[in-house]
N, C-alpha and C positions, 0 to 999 in steps of 0.2 A: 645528304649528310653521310662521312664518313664514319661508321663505329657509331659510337658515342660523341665524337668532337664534333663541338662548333663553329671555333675557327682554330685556325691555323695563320702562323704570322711567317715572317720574310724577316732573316736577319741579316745583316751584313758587317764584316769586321772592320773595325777602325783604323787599322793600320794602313797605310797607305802601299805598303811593300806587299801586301794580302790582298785585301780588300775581298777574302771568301765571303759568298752571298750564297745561302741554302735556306731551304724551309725549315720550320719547326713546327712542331705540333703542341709545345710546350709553351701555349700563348702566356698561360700566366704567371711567366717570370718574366720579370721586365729587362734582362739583362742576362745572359752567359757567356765564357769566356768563349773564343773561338775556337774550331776542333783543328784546325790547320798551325796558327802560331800562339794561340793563347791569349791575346790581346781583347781587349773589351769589342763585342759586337754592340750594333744597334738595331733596334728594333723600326723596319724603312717600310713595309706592310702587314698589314692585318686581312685577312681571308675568310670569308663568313661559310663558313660549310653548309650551315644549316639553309641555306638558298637549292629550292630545287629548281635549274634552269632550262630542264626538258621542256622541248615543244609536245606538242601534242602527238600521243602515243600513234608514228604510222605502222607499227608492225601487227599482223591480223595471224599470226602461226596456231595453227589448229593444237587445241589444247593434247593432243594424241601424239606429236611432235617431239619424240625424247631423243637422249645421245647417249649412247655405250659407249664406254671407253676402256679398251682392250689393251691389257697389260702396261700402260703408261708407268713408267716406272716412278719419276717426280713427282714431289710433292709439291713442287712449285706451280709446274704444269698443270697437273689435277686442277691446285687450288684457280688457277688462272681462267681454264675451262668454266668452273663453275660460276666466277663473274660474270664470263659470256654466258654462258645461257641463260642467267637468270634475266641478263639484258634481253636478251630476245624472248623472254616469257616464256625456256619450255617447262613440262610438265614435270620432265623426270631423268633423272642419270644414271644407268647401270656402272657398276665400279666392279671389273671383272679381273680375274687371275692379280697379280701383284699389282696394281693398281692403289694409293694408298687412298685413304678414307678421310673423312675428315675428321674423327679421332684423334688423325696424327698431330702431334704437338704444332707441330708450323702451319699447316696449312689454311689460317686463316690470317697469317700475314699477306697471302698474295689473294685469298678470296676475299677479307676482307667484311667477313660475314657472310657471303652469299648462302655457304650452307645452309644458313637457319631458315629459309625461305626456299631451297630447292628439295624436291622428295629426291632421294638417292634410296639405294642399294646394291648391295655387293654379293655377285656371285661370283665361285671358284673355276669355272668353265664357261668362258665364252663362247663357245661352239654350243654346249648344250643351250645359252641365255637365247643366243637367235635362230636355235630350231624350236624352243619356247614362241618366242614374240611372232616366229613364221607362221606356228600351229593356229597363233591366235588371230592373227588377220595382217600383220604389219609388214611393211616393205620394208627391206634394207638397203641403206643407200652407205655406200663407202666411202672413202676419200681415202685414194690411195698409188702411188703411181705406175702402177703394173702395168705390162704392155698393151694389154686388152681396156684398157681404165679410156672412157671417156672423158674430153675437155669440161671441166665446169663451164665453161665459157658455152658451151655448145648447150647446155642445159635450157629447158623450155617447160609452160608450165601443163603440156603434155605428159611430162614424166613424173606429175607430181597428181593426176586425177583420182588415186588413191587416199581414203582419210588420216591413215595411219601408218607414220614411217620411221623409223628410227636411222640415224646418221653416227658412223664411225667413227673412229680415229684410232689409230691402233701404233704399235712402242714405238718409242726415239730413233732407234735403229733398227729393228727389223719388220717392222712399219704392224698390217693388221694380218691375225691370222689365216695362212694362206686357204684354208678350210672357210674361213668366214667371208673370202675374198670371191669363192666359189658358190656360196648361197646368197651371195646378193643380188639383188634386185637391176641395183643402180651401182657402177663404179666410175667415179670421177676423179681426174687428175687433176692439178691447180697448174696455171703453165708456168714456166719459173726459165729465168734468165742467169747468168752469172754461173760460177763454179760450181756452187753447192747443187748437189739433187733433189733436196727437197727442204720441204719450210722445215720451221719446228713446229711440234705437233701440235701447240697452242696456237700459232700462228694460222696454220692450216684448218685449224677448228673454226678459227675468227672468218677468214678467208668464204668458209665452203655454207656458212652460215648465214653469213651477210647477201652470199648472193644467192643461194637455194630459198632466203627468207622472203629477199625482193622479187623472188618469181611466186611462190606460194601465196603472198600479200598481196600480190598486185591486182 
């Protein structure tokens, strides 16, 4: 279930020269003009939200499992992260240097609630947050493409015999603090094809998550 809604409907415009087909969430109006030429939509499916279609929970990530997220500037990003982790069940999100909070007005258009459900905090120095988490027993693992940065793909669940680890992500463009890049533990690259040099930070979140989770679980 998304929010609050239960279902969501499929409408499609009547005009033949249109014919735009979009979601709504607005199930119970039987009827609104179309946002493209104005003409009467129809109402062609109804969408049960309130269906939870998960199979059986396979991810096992040790409750000690959190993500710091190092100066991300977006709001949207932020919010997007914190979907993901809540998907993968971790425990906790540091929200460091500009980084926005979930305070921020928008940010639960893209999380979508997940805040309400993950522990967060926000500190001003990232450098000091993971000589904190170091003092305390945690490993840091990065995700970052620096020259020295290890393949995810080469990742094994040797490098994860540690209980407690916390995993990076650091800004859109000038990626994770090169001071935080040098107290880690573990630094991994995603391998990436095509022009661009690197994901987006969300994207790479999803990426370094999915498969550090399927090595830790397995």
């Amino acid at each position: 279930m998304i929010g609050s809604l239960s279902h969501s409907v499929i409408r499609e415009c009547s005009n033949p020269d249109c014919k735009f087909r979009f979601p709504d969430t607005n199930s119970q109006q039987p009827q609104i003009p179309c946002p493209i030429c104005n003409s009467p939509t129809n109402l062609v499916n109804t969408i049960d939200l309130s269906q939870d279609n998960r199979r059986n929970n396979f991810w096992k990530i040790p409750q000690s499992f959190i993500a710091v997220i190092d100066n991300v500037r977006s709001v949207y990003n932020v919010g997007a992260i914190f979907r993901t982790a809540i998907g993968f069940g971790l425990s906790k999100i540091y929200l460091c240097g500009i980084t926005p909070t979930p305070s921020h007005k928008n940010f639960s258009k893209v999380s979508l609630g997940a805040e309400k459900y993950m522990l967060w905090e926000r500190s001003l120095n990232c450098v000091d947050l993971i000589i904190a988490l170091k003092n305390a027993g945690s490993k840091i693992v990065s995700v970052e493409t620096s020259k020295n940065a290890t393949s995810i793909l080469d990742a094994n669940k040797d490098n994860f015999i540690w209980k407690d680890f916390a995993l990076v992500v650091g800004n859109e463009i000038s990626g994770i603090d090169p001071k935080i890049i040098s107290m880690s533990d573990l630094v991994f690259s995603i391998p990436i094809n095509g022009e661009n040099k690197s994901f987006n930070v969300t994207t790479a979140f999803g990426i370094a998550l999915y498969h550090l989770a399927s090595i830790v679980s397995a």
